[in-house]
C-alpha positions in Angstrom: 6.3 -41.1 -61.2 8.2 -43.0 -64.1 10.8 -45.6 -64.2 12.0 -47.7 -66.6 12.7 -52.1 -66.6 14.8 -51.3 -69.4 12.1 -51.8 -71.9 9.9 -49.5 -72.1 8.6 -46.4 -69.7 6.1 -46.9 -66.9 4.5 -44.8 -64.4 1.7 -42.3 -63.1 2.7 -39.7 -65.1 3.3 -41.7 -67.9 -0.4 -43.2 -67.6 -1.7 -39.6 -66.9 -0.4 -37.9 -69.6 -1.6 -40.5 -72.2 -5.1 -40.6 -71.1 -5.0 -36.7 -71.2 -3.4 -36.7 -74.6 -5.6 -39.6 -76.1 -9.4 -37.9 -75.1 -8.1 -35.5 -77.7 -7.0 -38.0 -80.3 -3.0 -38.1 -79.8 -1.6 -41.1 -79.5 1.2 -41.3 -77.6 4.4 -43.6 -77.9 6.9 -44.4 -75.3 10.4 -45.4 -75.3 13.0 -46.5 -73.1 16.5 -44.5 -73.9 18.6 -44.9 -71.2 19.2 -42.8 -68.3 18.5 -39.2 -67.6 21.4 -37.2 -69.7 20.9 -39.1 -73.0 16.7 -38.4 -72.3 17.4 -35.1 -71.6 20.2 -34.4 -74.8 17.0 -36.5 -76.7 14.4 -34.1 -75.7 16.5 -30.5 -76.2 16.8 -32.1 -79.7 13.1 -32.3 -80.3 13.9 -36.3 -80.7 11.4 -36.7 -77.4 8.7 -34.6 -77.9 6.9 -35.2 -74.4 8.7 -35.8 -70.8 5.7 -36.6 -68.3 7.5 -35.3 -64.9 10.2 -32.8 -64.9 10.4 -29.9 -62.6 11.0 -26.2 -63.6 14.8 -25.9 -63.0 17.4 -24.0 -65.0 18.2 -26.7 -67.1 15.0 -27.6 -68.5 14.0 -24.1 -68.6 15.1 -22.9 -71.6 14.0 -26.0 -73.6 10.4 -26.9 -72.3 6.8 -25.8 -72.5 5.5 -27.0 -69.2 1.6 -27.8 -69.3 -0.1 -26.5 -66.4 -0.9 -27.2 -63.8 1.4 -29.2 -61.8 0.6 -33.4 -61.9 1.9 -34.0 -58.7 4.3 -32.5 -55.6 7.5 -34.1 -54.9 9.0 -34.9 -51.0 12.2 -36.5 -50.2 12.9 -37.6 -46.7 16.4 -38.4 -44.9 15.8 -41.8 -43.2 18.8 -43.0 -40.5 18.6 -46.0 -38.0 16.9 -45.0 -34.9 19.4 -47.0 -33.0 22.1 -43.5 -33.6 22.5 -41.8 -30.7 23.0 -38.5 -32.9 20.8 -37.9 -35.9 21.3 -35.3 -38.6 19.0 -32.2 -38.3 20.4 -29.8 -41.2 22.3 -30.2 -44.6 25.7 -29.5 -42.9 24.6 -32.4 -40.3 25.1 -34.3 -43.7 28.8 -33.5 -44.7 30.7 -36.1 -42.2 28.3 -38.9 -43.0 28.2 -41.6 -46.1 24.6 -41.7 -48.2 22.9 -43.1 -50.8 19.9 -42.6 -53.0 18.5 -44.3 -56.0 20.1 -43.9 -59.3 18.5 -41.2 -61.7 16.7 -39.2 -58.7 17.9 -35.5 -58.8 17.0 -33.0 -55.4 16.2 -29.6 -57.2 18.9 -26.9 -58.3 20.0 -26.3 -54.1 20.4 -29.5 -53.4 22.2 -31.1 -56.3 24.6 -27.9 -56.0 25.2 -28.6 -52.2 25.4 -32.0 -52.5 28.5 -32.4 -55.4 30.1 -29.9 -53.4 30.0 -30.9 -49.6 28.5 -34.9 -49.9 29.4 -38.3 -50.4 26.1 -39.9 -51.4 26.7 -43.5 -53.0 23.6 -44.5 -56.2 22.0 -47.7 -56.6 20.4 -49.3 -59.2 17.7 -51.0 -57.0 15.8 -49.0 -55.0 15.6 -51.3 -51.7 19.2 -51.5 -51.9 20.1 -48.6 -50.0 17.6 -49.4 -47.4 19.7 -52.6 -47.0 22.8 -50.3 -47.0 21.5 -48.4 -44.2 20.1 -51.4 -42.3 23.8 -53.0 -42.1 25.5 -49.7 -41.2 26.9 -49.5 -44.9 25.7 -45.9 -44.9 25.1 -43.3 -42.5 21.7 -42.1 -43.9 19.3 -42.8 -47.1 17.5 -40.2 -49.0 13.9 -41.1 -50.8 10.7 -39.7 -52.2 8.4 -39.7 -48.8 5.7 -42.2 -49.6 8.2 -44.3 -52.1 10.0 -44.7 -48.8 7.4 -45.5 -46.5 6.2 -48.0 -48.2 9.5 -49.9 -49.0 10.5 -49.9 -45.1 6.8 -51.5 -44.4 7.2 -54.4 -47.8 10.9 -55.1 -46.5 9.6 -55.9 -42.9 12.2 -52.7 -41.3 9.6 -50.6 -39.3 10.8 -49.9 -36.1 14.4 -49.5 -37.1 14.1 -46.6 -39.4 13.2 -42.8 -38.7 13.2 -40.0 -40.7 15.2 -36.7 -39.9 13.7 -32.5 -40.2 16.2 -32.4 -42.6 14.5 -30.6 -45.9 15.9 -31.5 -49.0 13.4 -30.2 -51.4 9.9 -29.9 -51.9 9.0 -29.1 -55.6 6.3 -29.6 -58.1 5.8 -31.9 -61.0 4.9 -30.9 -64.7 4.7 -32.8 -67.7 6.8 -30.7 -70.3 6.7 -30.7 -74.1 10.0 -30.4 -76.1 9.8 -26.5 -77.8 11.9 -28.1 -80.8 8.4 -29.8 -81.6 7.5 -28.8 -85.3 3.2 -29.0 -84.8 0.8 -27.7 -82.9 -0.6 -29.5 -80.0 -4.1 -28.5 -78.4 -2.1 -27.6 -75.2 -4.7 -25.5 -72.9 -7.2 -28.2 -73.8 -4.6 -31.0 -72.6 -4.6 -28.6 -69.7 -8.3 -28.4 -69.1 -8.6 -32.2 -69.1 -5.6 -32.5 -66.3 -7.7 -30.2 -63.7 -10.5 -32.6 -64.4 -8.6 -35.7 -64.2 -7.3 -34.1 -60.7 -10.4 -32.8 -59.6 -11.9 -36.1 -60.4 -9.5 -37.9 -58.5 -9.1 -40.1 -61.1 -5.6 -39.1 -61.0 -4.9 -40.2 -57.5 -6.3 -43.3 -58.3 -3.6 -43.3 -61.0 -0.9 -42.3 -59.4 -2.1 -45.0 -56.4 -2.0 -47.7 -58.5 1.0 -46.9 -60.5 2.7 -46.7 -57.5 1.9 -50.0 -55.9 3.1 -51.2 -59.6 6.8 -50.2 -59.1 6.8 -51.6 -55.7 5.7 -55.3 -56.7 7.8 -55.1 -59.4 10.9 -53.5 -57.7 10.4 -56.3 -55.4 10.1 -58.9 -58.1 12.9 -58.0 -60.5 16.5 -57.5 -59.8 17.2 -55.1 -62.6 14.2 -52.3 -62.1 15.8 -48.7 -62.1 13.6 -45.5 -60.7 14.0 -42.7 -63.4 12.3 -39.8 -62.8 13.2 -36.5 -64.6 13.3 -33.8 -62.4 
């Protein structure tokens, strides 16, 4: 959705949002500030006026206008080695086990909770290292967006020695949220108008499609890429 190569910001929503804000003659600048707390302190300030994907949790709550409707919905999957004779079916499955999950990805308000309470789950800075991780028998399980993960185990050649579990961590939607320190008016239902058509259009999906393949090739390419969504 976005991530960062330390530059600058990339990503579906990214694209989307700037589209949508420029066919009603806002112009849009992006910025690469580091990782997800010093974005987030940013944006309560009204320093970062626009986040393209965050999710509706308590955190954000009190701080955000979220534009309707939703830009996308977000699915994480628990991947092991099929080769286990046991495999996890529930979050207390989890609690005995070593994980990992890319840097800067959060699980929704439940999981987060659950997870600095009863988990051990080890973040890396490349997204295709914990795949690696879970290939040698570094980790016990990995935990990805669905189709982010699908389509790493298919570019690093692992099908056939990956499965995913029943485990849900979290299904949530996606908004792109607008700081309420902002201090001028934005033409925010008509932003919201032209996000229905861009969906309903499917010029969205195309977005999000191609954006997609984007961070692959380039997580592939580059040692340093980071995957920072805020959620």
């Amino acid at each position: 959705m976005v991530w960062s190569d330390y530059l600058e910001i990339h990503g579906a929503a990214k694209e989307l949002l700037e589209i949508a804000f420029k066919r009603h003659n806002i112009e849009v600048k992006t910025d690469h500030l580091g990782g997800y707390n010093r974005v987030l302190s940013h944006f309560k300030k009204g320093l970062i006026h626009v986040i393209p994907a965050m999710t509706r949790n308590s955190e954000l709550a009190d701080h955000t206008i979220f534009i309707e409707p939703a830009i996308y919905q977000q699915t994480y999957a628990v991947v092991v080695k099929r080769d286990k004779e046991h495999h996890p079916q529930t979050w207390d499955d989890l609690t005995m086990l070593r994980g990992v999950a890319p840097r800067g990805l959060t699980f929704g308000d439940d999981f987060n909770q659950f997870a600095d309470d009863n988990l051990h789950v080890m973040r890396t800075t490349r997204p295709r290292q914990g795949l690696k991780m879970l290939e040698v028998g570094r980790v016990d399980y990995a935990i990805y967006p669905d189709i982010q993960g699908d389509l790493f185990v298919s570019l690093l050649d692992l099908e056939g020695k990956f499965e995913k579990t029943p485990i849900d961590i979290a299904t949530f939607n996606l908004y792109a949220g607008v700081s309420n320190a902002l201090d001028c008016n934005i033409p925010l239902e008509d932003i919201s108008i032209t996000i229905q058509a861009l969906i309903k259009s499917g010029e969205a999906a195309t977005i999000f499609n191609d954006s997609l393949y984007k961070w692959m090739g380039y997580s592939l390419d580059q040692k340093g890429m980071t995957y920072s969504p805020i959620e």
